[in-house]
C-alpha positions as CSV (number, residue, x, y, z in Angstrom):
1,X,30.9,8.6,9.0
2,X,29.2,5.4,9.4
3,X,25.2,5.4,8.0
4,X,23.3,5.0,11.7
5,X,20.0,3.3,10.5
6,X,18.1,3.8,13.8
7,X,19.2,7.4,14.2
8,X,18.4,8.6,10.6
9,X,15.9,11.1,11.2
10,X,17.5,12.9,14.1
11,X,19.6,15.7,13.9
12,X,23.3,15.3,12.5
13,X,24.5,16.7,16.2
14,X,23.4,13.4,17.5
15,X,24.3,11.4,15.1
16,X,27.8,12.4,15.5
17,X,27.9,12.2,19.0
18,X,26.3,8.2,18.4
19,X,29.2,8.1,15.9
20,X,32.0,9.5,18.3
21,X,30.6,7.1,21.4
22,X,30.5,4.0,19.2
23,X,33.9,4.9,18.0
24,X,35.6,5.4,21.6
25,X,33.7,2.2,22.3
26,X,31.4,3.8,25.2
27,X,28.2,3.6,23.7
28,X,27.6,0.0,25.5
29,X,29.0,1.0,28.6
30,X,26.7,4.2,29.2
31,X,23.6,2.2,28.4
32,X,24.3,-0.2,30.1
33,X,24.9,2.1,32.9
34,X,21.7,4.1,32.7
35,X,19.4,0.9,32.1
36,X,21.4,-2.3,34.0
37,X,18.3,-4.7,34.3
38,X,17.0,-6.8,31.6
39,X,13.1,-7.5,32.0
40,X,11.6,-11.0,32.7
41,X,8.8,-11.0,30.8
42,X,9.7,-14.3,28.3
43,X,6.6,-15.7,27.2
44,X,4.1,-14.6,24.6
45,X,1.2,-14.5,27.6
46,X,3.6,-12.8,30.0
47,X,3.7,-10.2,27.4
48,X,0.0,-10.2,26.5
49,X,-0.8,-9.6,30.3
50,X,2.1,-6.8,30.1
51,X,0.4,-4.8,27.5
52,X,-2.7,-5.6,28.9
53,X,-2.5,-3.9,31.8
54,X,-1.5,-0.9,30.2
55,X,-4.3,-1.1,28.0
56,X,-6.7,-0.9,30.6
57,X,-4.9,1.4,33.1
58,X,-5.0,4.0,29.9
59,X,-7.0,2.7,27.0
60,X,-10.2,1.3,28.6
61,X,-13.1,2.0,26.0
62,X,-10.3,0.8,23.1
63,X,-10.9,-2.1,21.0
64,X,-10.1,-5.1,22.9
65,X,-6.6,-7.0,21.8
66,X,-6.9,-10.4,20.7
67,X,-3.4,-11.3,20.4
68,X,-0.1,-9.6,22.1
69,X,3.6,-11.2,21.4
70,X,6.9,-11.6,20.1
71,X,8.2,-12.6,17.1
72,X,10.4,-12.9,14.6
73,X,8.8,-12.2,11.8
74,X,9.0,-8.4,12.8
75,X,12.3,-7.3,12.0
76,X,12.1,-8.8,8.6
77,X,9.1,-5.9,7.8
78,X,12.0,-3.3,9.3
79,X,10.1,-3.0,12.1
80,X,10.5,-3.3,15.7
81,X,6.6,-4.2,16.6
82,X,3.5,-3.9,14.6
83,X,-0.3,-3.9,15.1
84,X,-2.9,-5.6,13.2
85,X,-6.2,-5.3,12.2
86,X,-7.5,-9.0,11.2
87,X,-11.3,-9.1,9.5
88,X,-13.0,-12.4,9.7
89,X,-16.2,-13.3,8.5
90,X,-18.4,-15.7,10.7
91,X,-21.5,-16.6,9.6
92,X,-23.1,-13.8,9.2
93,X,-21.1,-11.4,11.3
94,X,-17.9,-9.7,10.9
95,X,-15.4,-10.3,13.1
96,X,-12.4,-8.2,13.9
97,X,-9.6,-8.6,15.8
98,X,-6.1,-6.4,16.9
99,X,-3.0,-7.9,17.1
100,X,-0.2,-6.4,18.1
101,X,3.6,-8.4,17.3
102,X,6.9,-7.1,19.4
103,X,10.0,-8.2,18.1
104,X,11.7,-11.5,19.6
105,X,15.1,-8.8,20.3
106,X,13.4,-7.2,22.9
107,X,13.0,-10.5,25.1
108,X,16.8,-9.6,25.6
109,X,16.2,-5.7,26.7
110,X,15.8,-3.2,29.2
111,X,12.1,-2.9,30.7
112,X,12.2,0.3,29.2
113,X,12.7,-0.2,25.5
114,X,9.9,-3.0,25.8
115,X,7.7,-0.5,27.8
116,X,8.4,1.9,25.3
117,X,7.3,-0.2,22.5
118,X,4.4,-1.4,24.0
119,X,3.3,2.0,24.3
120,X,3.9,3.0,21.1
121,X,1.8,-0.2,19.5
122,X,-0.9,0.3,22.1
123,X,-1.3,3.8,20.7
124,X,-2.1,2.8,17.3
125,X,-5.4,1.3,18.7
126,X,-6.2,5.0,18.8
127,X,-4.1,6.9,16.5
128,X,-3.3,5.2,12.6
129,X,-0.7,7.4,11.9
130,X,2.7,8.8,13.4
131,X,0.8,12.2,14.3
132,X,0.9,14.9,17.0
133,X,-2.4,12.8,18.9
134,X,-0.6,9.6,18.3
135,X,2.9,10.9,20.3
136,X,0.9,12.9,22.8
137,X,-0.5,9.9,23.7
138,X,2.6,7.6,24.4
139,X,3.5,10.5,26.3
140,X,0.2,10.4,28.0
141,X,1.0,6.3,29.0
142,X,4.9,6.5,29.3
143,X,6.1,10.2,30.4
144,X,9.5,9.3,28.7
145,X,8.8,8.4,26.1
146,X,11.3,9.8,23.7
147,X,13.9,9.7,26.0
148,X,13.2,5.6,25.4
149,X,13.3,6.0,22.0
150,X,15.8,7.4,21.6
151,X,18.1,5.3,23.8
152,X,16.9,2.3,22.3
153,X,17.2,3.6,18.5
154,X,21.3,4.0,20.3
155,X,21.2,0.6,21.9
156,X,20.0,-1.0,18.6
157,X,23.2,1.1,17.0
158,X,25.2,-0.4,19.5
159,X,23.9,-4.0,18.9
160,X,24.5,-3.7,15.3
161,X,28.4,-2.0,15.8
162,X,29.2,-4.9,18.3
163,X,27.7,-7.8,15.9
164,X,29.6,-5.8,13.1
165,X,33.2,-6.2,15.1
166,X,32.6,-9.8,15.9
């Protein structure tokens, strides 16, 4: 069996059934099926107002974000977004700032995965670590989320098996 990078830490039933799809070559077709439309957000500020609006529809007394958008400087950290916590001094004051970088793949994805991401940076603002708070809370802002984890973790399998075959 193949070693599924995005599916590592779920259980071996999955995995197979990731390995059995990719091998009958339906893996693409059913995701494509379930999510057909690619979003049109393109542009770094199209994206900032993206997560912004989630922000404030479920993270109002956060820190404010001083910088939301893609790049592709992500993946190279094995990552598919991360978030930032930048420390200036000015003058005499301390100036911080939160960033939060989405990977330049998802410009090319279902509204879904990039939803789902968005969520899942947006929670760090809150919650540091990949705890019980933390996934309760992109629950709180995306009901689905691990559905949408989990179907992107397979449609990142999928993109690596089809660039693999090529």
């Amino acid at each position: 069996m193949r070693r599924l990078k995005y599916l590592g830490h779920y259980p071996e039933s999955i995995q197979q059934q990731a390995q059995s799809l990719l091998e009958e070559e339906r893996l693409g077709d059913l995701l494509k099926k379930k999510y057909p439309n690619l979003h049109q957000i393109q542009s770094n500020k199209a994206l900032y107002e993206y997560a912004m609006e989630f922000k404030n529809r479920y993270l109002k007394k956060s820190s404010p974000l001083s910088k939301v958008e893609f790049s592709d400087k992500v993946s190279a950290v094995n990552a598919l977004g991360t978030h930032t916590r930048v420390s200036r001094v000015q003058g005499s004051k301390l100036k911080a700032k939160k960033e939060i970088r989405i990977d330049s793949r998802f410009r090319k994805m279902p509204e879904e995965f990039l939803r789902m991401i968005v969520v899942h940076e947006l929670a760090h603002l809150k919650e540091l670590d990949h705890n019980k708070s933390f996934y309760q809370l992109c629950e709180y802002m995306e009901p689905h989320y691990h559905q949408y984890e989990l179907d992107l973790r397979l449609y990142l399998t999928w993109l690596d098996y089809k660039s693999e075959i090529n």
